[in-house]
ZATOR-462162 format. One record per residue (C-alpha): x, y, z; residue number from 1; residue in one letter. Coordinates in Angstrom, 1 decimal. Layout:
N
       x       y       z    n  res
       X       Y       Z  NUM    A
...
END
This chain:
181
       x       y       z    n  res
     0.0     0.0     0.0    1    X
     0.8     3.8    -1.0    2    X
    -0.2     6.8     0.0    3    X
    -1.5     8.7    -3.0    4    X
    -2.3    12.4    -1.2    5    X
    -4.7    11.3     1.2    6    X
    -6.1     7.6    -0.4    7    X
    -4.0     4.7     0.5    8    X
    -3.8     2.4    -3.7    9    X
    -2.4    -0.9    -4.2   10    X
    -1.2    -1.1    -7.9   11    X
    -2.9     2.8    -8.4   12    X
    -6.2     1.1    -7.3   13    X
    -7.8     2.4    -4.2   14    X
    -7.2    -0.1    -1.4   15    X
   -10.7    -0.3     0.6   16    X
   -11.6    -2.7    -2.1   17    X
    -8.9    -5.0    -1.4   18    X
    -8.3    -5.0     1.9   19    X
   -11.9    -5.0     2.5   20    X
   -11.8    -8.7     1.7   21    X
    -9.1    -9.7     4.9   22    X
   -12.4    -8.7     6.7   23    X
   -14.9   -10.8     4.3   24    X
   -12.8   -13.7     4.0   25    X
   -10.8   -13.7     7.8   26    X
   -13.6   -12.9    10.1   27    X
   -16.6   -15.9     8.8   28    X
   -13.6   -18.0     8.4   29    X
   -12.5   -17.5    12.0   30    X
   -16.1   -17.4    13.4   31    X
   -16.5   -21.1    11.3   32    X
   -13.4   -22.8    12.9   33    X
   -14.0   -20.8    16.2   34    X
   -17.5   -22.5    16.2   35    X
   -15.9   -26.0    15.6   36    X
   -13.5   -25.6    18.0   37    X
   -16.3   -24.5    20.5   38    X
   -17.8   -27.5    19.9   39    X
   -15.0   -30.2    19.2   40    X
   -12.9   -29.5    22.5   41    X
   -10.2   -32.2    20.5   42    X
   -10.2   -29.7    17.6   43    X
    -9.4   -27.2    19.9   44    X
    -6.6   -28.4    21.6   45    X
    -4.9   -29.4    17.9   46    X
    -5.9   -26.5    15.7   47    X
    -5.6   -23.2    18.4   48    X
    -2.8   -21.6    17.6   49    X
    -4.2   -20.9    13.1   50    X
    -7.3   -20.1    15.4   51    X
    -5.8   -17.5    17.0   52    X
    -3.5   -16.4    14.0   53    X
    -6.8   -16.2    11.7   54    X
    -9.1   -14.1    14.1   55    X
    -6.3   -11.8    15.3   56    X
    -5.6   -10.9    11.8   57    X
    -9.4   -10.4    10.7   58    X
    -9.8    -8.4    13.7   59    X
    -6.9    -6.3    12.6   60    X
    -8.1    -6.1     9.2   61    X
   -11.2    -4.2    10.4   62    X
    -9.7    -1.0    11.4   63    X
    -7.8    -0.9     8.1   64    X
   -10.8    -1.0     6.1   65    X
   -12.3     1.1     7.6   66    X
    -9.6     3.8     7.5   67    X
    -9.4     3.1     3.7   68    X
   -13.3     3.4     3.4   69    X
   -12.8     6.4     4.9   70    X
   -10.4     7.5     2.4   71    X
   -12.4     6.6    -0.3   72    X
   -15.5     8.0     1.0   73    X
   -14.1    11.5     1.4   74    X
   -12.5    11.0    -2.5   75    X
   -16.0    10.0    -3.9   76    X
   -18.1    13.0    -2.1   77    X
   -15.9    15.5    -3.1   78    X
   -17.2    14.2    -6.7   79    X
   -20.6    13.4    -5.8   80    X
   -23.2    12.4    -3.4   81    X
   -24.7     9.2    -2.7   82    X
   -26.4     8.5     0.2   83    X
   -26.0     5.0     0.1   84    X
   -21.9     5.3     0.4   85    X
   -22.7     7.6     3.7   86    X
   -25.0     4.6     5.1   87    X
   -22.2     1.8     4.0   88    X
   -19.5     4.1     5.6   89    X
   -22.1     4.1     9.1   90    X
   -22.5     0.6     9.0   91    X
   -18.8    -0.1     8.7   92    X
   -18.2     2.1    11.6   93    X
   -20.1    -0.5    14.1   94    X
   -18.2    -3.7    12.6   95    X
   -15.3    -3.2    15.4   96    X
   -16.7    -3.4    18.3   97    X
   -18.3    -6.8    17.0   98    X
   -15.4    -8.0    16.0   99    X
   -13.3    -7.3    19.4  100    X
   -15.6    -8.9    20.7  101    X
   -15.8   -12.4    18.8  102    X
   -12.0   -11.8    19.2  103    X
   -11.4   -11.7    22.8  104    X
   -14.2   -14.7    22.9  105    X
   -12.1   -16.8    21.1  106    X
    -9.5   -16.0    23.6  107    X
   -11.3   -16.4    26.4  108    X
   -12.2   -20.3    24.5  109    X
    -8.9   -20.9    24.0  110    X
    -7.6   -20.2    28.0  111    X
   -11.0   -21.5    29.9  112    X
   -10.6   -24.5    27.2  113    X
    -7.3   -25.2    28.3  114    X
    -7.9   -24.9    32.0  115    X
   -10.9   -26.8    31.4  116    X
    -8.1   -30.2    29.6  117    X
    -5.9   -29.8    32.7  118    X
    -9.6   -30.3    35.3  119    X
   -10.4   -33.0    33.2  120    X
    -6.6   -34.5    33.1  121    X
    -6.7   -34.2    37.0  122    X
   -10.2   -35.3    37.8  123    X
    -9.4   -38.9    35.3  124    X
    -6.0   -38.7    37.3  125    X
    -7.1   -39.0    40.5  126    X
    -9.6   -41.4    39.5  127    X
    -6.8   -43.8    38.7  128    X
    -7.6   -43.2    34.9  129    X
   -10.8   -45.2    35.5  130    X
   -14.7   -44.7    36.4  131    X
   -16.3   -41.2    36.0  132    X
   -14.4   -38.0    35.3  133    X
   -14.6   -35.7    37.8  134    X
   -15.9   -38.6    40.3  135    X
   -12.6   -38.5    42.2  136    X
   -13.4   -34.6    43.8  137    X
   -12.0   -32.7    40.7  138    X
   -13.8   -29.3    40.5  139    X
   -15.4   -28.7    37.1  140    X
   -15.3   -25.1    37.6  141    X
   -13.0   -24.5    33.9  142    X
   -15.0   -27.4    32.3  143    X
   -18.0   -25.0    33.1  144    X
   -16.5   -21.8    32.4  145    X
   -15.6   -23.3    29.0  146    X
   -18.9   -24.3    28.5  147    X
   -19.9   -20.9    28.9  148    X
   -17.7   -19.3    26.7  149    X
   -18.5   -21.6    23.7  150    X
   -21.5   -20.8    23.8  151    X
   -20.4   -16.8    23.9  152    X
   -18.2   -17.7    21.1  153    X
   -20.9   -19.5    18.9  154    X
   -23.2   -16.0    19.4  155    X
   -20.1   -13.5    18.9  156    X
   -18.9   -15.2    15.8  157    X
   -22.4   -15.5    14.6  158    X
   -23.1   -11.6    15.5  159    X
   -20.0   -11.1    13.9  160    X
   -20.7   -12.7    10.3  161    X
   -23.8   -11.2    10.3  162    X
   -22.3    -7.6    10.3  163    X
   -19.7    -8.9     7.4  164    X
   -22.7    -9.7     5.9  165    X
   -24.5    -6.6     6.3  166    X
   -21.9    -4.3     5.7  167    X
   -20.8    -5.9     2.7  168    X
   -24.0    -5.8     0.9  169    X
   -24.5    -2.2     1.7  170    X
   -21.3    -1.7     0.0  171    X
   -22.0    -3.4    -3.1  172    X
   -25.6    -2.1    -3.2  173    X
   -23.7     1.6    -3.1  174    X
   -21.1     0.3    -5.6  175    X
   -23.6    -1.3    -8.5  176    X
   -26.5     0.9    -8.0  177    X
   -25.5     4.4    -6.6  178    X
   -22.3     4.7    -8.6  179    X
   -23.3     3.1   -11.4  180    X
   -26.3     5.3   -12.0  181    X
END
């Protein structure tokens, strides 16, 4: 990326279109595999450091984009108006909260899920590796907590692809019918 006076380009191209799809493409993606992993505690264990990797970087993405969209939205207006960039541009603006907050779910999955292997590790432990875990006096306090969380995780990544979602059809609605008209 370049700074061309005030509008970042990639290749002389303006850059919110580009980076715009780190957001589209990281952000389901890591709400998809932060779902599984909610759900498939074994999947969790294996696959949690790409799941961190992926959602940190959507969650980064966001506030690029939308500094770019900004850029782009002050370059179009000074051209024209269109009313529908204005509402793409305030619907873009509430993506990062949702998306810091999917992020520091998965976090939260990924620490209560690993306090939650060590309970169980203990509980089966004590139990001489036999009979039910958690039977031997093991609290399940994590094993809850993680429980919790995935299901925090399930609605934040949900919320979260439903704004992509949003967002990204208001901008395309803006793009084929305000600008092309």
């Amino acid at each position: 990326m370049e700074p061309t006076g005030e509008l970042f380009t990639v290749f002389g191209l303006p850059a919110h279109p580009l980076v715009v799809h780190a957001v589209v493409v990281l952000l389901p993606l890591a709400a998809l595999a932060a779902i599984a992993a909610a759900l498939v505690p074994r999947w969790r264990q294996r696959y949690s450091a790409p799941l961190l990797g992926v959602t940190l970087l959507g969650v980064l993405a966001v506030p690029v984009a939308a500094k770019t969209g900004e850029q782009l939205e002050h370059r179009i207006s000074q051209r024209f108006e269109n009313p529908l960039i204005t509402e793409h541009a305030d619907m873009g603006d509430t993506l990062l909260p949702f998306a810091l907050g999917f992020g520091v779910a998965v976090v939260l999955l990924l620490v209560a899920g690993r306090l939650a292997d060590r309970e169980r590790a203990a509980s089966a432990e004590q139990a001489g590796g036999a009979g039910e875990p958690g039977s031997a006096g093991v609290p399940k306090t994590w094993r809850r907590v993680s429980v919790v969380v995935a299901v925090l995780v399930i609605a934040t990544g949900a919320a979260a692809t439903a704004q992509v979602v949003r967002i990204g059809h208001s901008g395309s609605t803006a793009v084929y019918d305000g600008v092309g008209n």
